[in-house]
N, C-alpha and C positions, 0 to 999 in steps of 0.2 A: 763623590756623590753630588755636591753642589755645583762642581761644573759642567755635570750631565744635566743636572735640572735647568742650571741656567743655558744651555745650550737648545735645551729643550725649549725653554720659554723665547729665546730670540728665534727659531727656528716657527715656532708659533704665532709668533708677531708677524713675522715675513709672510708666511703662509697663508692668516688670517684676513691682513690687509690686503693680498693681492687677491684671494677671491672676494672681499667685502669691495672691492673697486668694480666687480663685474656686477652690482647691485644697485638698486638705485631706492633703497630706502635704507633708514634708519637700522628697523628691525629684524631685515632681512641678513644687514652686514652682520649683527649681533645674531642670529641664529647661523649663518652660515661661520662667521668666526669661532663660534661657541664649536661646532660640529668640528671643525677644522683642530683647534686646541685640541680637543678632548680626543681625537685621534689620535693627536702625535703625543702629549703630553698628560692626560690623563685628567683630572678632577682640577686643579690647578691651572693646566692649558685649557682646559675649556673656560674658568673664568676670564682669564688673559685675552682670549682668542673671541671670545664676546664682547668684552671689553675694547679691543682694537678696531674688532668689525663695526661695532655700533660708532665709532668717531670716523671713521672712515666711510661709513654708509651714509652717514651723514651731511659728510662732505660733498657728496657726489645727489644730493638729495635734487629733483625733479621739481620745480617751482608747479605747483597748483594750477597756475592759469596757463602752463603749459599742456596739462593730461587734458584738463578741461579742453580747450581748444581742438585736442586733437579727439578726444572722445566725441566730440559732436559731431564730426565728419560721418559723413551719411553715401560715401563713395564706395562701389563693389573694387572687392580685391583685383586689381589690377595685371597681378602675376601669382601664379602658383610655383610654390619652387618644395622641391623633394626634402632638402634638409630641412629640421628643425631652427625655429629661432631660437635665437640663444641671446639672452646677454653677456653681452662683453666679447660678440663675435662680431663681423661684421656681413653685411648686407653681400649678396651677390650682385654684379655690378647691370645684373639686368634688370636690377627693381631701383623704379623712380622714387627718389627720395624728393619731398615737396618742403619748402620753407612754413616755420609754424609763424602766421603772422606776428609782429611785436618782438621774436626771441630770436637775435641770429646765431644762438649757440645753439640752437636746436632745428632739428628738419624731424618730418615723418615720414612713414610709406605705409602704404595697406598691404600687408602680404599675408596668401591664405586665409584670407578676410580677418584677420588682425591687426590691430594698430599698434605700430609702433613706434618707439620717439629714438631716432639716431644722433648720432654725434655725427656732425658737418665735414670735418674735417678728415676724422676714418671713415666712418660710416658704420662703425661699429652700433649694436641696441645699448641703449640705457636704460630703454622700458618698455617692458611688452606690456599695453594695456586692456586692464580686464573686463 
């Protein structure tokens, strides 16, 4: 029995962290981690899996005068594209990603007339801003 629970909980851990990486806040990793535990491992994994998510969502947390910067763009959406944004996907390659001044670990784009803050290097969302 212990080595199902503890199986469960690393299973949890894994699980929790890698959707709390597709999040770019705090308390989003901790509610998605929490959802994620408590599926797989019950009342238990979901403390676990809260727990992982919130230090992991954290990690990945969106510096302030980043959103700011990009929230004030006053630019119409530039492309319409059929999929949904997602975090933790990446951008199709026919929407122009633009540099956020001051931050070269971040870029945005306007898509569907929403803002979002990409990672440079995939292009992946980190934030879809509200």
């Amino acid at each position: 029995m212990k080595g199902k629970l503890a199986a469960s909980l690393i299973a949890v851990s894994v699980l929790a962290s890698g959707s709390a990486f597709a999040q770019s806040t705090t308390a989003q990793g901790a509610v998605n981690g929490a959802r994620t535990g408590g599926a797989v491992a019950g009342p238990v994994g979901e403390m676990v899996g809260g727990t992982v998510g919130a230090a992991v969502g954290a990690a990945v947390e969106v510096p302030n005068a980043v959103i700011t910067s990009v929230q004030g763009v006053r630019e119409p959406s530039a492309v319409t594209i059929e999929e949904p944004i997602v975090v933790g996907e990446p951008l199709p390659a026919a929407v122009e990603v633009r540099p956020v001044p001051g931050y070269v670990d971040y870029r945005y784009a306007v898509v569907n007339n929403q803002r979002v803050i990409v990672d440079p290097r995939t292009r992946r969302v980190i934030r879809v801003i509200e």
